[in-house]
ZADO-1210 file (C-alpha; in nm, 4 decimals, padded with zeros to 6 digits):
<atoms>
<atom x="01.3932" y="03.0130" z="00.1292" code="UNK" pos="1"/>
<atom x="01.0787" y="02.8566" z="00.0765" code="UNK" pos="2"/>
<atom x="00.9775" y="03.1933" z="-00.2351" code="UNK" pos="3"/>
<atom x="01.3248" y="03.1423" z="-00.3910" code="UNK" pos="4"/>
<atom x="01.2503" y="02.7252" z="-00.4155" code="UNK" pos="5"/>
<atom x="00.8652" y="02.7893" z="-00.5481" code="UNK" pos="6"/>
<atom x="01.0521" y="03.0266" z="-00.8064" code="UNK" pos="7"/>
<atom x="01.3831" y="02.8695" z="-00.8986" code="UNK" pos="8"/>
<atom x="01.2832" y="02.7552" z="-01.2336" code="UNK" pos="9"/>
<atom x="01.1184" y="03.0551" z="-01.3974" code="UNK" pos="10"/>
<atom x="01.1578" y="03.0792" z="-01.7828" code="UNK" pos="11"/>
<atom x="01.4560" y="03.2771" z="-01.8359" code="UNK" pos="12"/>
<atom x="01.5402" y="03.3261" z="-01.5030" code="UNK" pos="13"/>
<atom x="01.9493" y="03.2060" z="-01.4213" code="UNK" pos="14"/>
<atom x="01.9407" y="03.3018" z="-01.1038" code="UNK" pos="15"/>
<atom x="01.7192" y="03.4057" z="-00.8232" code="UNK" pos="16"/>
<atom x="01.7006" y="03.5796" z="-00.4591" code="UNK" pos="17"/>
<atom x="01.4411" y="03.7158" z="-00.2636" code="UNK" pos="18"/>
<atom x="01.5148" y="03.9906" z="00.0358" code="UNK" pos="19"/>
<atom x="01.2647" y="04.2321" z="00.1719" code="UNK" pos="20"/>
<atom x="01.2630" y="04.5961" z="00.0767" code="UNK" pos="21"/>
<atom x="01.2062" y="04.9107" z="00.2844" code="UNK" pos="22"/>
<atom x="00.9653" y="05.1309" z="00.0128" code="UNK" pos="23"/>
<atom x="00.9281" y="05.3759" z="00.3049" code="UNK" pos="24"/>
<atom x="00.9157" y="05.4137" z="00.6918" code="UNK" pos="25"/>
<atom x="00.8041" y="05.0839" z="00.8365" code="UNK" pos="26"/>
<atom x="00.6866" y="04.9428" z="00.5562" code="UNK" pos="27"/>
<atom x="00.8327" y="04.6586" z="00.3865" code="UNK" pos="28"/>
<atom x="00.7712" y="04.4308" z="00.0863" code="UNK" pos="29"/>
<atom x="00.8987" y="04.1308" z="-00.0611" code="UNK" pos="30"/>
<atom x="01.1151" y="04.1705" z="-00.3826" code="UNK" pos="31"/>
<atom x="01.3105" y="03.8596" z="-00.6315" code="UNK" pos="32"/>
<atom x="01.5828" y="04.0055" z="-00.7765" code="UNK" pos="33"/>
<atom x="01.7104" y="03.7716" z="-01.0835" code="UNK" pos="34"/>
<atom x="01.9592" y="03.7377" z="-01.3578" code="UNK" pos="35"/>
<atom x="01.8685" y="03.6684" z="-01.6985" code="UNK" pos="36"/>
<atom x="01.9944" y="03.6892" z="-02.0312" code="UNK" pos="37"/>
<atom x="01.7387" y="03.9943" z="-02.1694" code="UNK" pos="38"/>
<atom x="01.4445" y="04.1806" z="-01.9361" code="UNK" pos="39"/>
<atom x="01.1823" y="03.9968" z="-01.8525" code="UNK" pos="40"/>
<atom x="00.8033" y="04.0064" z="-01.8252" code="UNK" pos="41"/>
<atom x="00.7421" y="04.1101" z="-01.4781" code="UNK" pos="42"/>
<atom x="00.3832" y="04.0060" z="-01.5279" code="UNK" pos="43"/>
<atom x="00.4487" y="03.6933" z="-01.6719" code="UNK" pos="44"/>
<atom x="00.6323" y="03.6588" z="-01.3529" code="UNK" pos="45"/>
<atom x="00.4084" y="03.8059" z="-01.1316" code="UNK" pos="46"/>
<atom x="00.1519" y="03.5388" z="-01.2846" code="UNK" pos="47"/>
<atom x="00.3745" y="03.2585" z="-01.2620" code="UNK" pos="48"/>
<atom x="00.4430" y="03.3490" z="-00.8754" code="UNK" pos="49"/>
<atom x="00.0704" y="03.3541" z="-00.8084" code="UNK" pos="50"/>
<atom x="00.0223" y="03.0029" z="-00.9220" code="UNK" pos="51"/>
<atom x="00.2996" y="02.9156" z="-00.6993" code="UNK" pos="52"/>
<atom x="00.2738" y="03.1375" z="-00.3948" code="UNK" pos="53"/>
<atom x="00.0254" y="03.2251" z="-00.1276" code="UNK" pos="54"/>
<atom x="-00.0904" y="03.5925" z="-00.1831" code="UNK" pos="55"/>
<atom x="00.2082" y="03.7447" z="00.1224" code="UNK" pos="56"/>
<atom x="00.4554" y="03.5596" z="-00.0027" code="UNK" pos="57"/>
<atom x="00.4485" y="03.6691" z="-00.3514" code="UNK" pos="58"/>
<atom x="00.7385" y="03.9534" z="-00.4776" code="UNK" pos="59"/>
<atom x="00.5785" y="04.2560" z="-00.5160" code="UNK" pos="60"/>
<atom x="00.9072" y="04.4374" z="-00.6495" code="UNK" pos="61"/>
<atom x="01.1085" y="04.2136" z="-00.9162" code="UNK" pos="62"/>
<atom x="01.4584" y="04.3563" z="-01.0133" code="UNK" pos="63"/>
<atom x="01.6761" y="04.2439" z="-01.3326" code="UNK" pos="64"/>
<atom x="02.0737" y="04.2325" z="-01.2182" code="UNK" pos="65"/>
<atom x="02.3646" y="04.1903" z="-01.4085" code="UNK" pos="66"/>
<atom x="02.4542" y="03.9062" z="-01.1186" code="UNK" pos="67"/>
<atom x="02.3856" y="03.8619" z="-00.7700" code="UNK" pos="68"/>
<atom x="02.5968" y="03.9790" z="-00.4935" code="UNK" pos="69"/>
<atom x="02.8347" y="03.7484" z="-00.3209" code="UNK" pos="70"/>
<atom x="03.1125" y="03.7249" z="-00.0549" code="UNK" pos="71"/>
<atom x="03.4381" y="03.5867" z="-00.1166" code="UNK" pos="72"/>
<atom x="03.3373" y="03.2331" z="-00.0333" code="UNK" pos="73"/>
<atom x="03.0380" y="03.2709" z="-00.2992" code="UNK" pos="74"/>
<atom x="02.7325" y="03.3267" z="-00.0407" code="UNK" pos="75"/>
<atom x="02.4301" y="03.5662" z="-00.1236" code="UNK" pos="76"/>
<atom x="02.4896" y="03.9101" z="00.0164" code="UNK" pos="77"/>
<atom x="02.1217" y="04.0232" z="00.0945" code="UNK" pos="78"/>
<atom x="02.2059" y="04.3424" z="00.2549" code="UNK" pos="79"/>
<atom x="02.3506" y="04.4553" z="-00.0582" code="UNK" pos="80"/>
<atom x="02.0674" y="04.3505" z="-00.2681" code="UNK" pos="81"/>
<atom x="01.8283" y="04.5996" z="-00.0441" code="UNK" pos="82"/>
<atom x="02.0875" y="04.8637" z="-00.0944" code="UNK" pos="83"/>
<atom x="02.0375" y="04.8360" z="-00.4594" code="UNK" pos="84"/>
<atom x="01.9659" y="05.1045" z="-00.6542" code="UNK" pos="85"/>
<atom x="01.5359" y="05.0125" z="-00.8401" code="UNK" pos="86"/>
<atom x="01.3824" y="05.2369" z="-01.1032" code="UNK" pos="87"/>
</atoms>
């Protein structure tokens, strides 16, 4: 994905995936969801993205995970990253 690409090689970030989120009926918004050794500054981030990234394309949600869901032959399971629990 073109977000994940502009995004790959935040400061601290491991690793890095980008899904859309429902946050309620019909209305949807992008969100990265990354690993990293220790939280991270999601406005740092959110800065970062906006030098990067037109305006829609930038996460509006971003979610620290112990590690990022995969199937047994080690591809990205997206649904499962929009079924994941956010504070």
């Amino acid at each position: 994905m073109e977000v994940e690409a502009a995004l790959a090689d935040l400061p601290g970030v491991l690793e890095l995936a980008v899904t859309d989120l429902a946050i309620k009926k019909d209305v949807r918004v992008i969100a990265a969801f990354y690993v990293s050794d220790e939280p991270l500054d999601q406005r740092a981030l959110q800065a970062v993205a906006a030098e990067r990234l037109a305006r829609y394309t930038q996460a509006r949600a971003w979610v620290r995970v112990e590690a990022l869901p995969r199937n047994a032959n080690g591809k990205l399971r997206r649904r499962a990253l929009q079924d994941h629990p956010r504070d």
